[in-house]
C-alpha positions as CSV (number, residue, x, y, z in Angstrom):
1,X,-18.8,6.3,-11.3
2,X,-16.7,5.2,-8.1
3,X,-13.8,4.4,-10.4
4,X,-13.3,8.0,-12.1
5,X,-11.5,9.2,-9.3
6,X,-8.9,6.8,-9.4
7,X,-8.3,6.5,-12.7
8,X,-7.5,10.1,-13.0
9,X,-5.4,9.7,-10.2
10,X,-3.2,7.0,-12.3
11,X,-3.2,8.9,-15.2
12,X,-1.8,12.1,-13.6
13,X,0.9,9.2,-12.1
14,X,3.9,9.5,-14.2
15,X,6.0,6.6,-12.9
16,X,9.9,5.6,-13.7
17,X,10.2,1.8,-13.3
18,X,9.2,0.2,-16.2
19,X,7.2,-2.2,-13.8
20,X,5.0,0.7,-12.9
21,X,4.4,2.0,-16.3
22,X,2.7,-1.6,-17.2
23,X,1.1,-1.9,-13.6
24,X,-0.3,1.7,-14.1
25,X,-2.1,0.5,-17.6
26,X,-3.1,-3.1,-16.6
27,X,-4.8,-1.2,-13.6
28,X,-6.5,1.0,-15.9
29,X,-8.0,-1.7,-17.6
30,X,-9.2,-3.3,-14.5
31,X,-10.8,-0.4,-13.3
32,X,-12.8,-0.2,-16.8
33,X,-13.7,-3.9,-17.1
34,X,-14.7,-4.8,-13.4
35,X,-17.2,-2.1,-11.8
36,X,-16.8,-3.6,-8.8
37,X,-13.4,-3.5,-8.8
38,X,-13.2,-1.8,-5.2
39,X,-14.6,-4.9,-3.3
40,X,-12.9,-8.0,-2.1
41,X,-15.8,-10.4,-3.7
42,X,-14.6,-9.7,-7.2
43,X,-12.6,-13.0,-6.9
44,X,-10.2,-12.3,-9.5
45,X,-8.7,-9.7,-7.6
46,X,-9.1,-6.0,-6.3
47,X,-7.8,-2.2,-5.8
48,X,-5.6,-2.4,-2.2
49,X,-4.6,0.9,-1.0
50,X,-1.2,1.3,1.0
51,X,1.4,2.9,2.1
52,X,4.8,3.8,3.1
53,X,4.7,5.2,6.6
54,X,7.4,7.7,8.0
55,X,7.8,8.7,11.3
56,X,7.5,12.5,12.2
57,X,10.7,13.5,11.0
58,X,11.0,11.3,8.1
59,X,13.9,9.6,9.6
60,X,12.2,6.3,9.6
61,X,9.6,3.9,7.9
62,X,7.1,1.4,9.2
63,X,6.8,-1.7,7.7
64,X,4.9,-4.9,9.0
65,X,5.3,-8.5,9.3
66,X,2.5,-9.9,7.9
67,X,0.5,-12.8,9.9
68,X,-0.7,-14.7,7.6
69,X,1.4,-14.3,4.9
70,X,4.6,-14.5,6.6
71,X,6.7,-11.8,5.1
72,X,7.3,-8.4,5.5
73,X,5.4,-5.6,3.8
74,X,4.3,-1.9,3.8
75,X,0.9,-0.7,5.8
76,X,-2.3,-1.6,3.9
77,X,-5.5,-3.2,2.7
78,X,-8.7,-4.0,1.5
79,X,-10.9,-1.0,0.2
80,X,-13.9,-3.3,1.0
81,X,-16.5,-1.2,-1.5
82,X,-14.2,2.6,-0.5
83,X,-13.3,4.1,-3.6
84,X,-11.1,6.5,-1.7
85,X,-7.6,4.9,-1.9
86,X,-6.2,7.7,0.1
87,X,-8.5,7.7,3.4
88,X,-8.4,3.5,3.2
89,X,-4.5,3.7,3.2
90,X,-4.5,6.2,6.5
91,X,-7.3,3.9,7.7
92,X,-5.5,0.7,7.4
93,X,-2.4,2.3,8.7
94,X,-3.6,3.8,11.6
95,X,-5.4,0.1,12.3
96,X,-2.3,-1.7,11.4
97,X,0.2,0.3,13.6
98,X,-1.9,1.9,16.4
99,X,-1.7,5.6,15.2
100,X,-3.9,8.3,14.9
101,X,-2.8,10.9,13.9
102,X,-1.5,9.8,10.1
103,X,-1.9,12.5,7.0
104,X,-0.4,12.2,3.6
105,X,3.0,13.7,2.6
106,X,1.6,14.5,-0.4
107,X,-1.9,13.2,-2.0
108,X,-0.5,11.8,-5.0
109,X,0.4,8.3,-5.7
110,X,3.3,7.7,-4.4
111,X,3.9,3.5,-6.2
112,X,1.8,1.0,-7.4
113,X,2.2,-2.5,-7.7
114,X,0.0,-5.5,-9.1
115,X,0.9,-8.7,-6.6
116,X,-0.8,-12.1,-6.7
117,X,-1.9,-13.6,-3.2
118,X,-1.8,-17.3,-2.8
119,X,-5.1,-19.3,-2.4
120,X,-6.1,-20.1,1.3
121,X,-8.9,-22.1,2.9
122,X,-10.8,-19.3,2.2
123,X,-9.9,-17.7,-1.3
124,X,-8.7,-18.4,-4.3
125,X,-5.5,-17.2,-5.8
126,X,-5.8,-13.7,-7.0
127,X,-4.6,-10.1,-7.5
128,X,-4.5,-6.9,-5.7
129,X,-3.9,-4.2,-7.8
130,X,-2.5,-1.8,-5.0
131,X,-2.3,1.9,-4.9
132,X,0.3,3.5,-2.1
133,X,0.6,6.5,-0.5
134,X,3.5,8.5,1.2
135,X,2.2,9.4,4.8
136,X,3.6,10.7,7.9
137,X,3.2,10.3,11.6
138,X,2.0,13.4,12.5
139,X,2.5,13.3,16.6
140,X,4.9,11.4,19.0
141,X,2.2,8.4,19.3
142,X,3.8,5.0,19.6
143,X,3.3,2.4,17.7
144,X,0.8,-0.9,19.1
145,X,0.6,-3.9,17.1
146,X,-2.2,-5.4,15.7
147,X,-3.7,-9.4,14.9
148,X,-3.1,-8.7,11.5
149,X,0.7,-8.6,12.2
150,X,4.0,-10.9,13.6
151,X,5.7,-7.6,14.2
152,X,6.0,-4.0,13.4
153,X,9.5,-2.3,12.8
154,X,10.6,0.7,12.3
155,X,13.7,1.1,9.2
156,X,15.8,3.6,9.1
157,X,17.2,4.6,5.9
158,X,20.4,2.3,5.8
159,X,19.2,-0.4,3.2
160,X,20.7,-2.9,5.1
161,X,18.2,-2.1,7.3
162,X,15.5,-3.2,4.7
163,X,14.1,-6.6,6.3
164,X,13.3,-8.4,2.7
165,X,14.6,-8.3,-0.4
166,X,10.8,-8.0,-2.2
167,X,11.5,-5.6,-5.2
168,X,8.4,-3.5,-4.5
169,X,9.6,-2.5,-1.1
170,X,13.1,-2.1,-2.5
171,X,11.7,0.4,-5.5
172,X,9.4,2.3,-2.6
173,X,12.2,2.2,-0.3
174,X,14.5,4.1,-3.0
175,X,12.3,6.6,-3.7
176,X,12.1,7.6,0.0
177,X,15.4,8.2,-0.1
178,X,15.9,10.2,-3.0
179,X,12.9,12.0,-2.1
């Protein structure tokens, strides 16, 4: 099944928050009710994949202004039917920023988060249940923004530099720094 992988995944993911902790069992749950869970027709919601992007020397992270939901929010996306949350977050980030040459800190899960997204004209309201990954820029490519975002910026690790107050980028932004 597409889903095993995963779901070991989360249960070798020992997180702290106590937000995490129910996130990491509700997605569980999903993944063993909804087969399908990897694709975006499930209208109820889906597994996302994302991630919190350094820069080569891990002096800086990437984070993107979102287009159409106006406001600001780590690299990611849609697994559209890939069960590999890892190689759809270094997609998605290398489509969302312009940068090739991407690879993971470490392949573990880095956060997770369960987020509803507000109906549009052409979905309902429903949830991503998003896995995250810690990768680096591996080369001294610059960044190129894409339709899907307002802006790209890079943060250094001076909160105030932080451009949102969400408390999923504050909880990922803490753990890059005590990393």
């Amino acid at each position: 099944m597409q889903s095993t992988t995963l779901s070991t995944m989360l249960q070798g993911y020992f997180p702290a928050a106590p937000e995490e902790k129910t996130f990491k069992q509700t997605i569980i749950r999903f993944i063993e009710e909804n087969s399908n869970c990897f694709e975006r027709s499930l209208e109820i919601g889906h597994i996302t994949a994302s991630c919190w992007l350094v820069n080569k020397d891990n002096s800086a992270a990437l984070l993107t202004h979102h287009a159409k939901l106006n406001k600001w929010f780590q690299l990611g996306g849609h697994c559209d039917g890939n069960p590999d949350v890892l190689m759809v977050a270094i997609k998605e980030a290398q489509e969302e920023s312009g940068i090739i040459t991407i690879a993971p800190l470490f392949k573990d899960i880095f956060d997770i988060d369960i987020h509803l997204i507000p109906a549009n004209k052409n979905e309902a309201a429903h949830y991503h249940y998003d896995i995250r990954f810690l990768l680096q820029v591996t080369s001294d490519e610059q960044i190129s923004i894409s339709h899907e975002s307002k802006e790209l910026r890079w943060i250094t690790k001076d909160r105030a530099a932080l451009p949102a107050d969400d408390p999923s980028l504050i909880r990922m932004f803490n753990k890059w720094i005590d990393l």
